[in-house]
N, C-alpha and C positions, 0 to 999 in steps of 0.2 A: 569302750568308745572306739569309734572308727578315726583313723587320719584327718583331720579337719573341721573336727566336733568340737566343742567344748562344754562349756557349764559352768555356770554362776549360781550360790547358795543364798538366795534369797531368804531373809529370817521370818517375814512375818507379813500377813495378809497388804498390809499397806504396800510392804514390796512385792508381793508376788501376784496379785491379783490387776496392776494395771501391765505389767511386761506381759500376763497372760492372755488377757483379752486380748492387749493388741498384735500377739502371737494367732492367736483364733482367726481375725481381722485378716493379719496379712495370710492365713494358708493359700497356698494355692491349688492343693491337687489330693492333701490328705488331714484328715485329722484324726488321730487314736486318740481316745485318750481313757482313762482309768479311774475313777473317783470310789471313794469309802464310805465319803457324806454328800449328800444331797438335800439341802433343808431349805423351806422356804425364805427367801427375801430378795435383796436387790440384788444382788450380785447373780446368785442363780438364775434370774430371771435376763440378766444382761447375756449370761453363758448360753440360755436354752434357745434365745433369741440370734445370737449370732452363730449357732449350729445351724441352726433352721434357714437364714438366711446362705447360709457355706454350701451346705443342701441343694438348696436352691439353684445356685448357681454352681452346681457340677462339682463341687466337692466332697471328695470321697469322705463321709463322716463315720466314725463308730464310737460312741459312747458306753460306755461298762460303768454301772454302777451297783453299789454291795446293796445286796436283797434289803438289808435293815436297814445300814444307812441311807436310804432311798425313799423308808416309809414313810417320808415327810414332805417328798416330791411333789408338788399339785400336779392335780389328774391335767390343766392345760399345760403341765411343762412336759410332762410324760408323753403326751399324743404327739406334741410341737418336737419332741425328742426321736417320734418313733414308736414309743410302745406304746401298746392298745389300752387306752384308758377306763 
């Protein structure tokens, strides 16, 4: 970690998935980010959407997802993500 970073260990989807979105939300310039799973439902669908929209408005986006973990992606999260459905 650099001088003026920190980290918070968030245990479980309840807490890590609304700090994340609205992490997503406020980007301003960049988002990496790395995932394992990729599976149909609300939550994904709230992620692929506010990518798309970061996109849109000038934000540098990269998403990485595992080949497998991924096979359950819908073809519009995947196109709305970037890759060729």
């Amino acid at each position: 970690m650099l001088p003026g970073n920190q980290i918070e260990v968030l245990q479980n989807g309840d807490g890590f998935f609304p700090r994340f979105l609205a992490d997503l939300v406020a980007a301003r310039k960049t988002i990496h980010w790395r995932t394992y799973v990729w599976w149909k439902g609300r939550i994904t669908e709230q992620i692929a959407r506010i990518l798309a929209e970061k996109a849109r408005q000038g934000v540098e986006v990269r998403l990485t997802v595992d080949a497998f973990g991924s096979t359950k992606m819908e073809d519009h999260q995947s196109r709305r993500c970037g890759r060729p459905g």
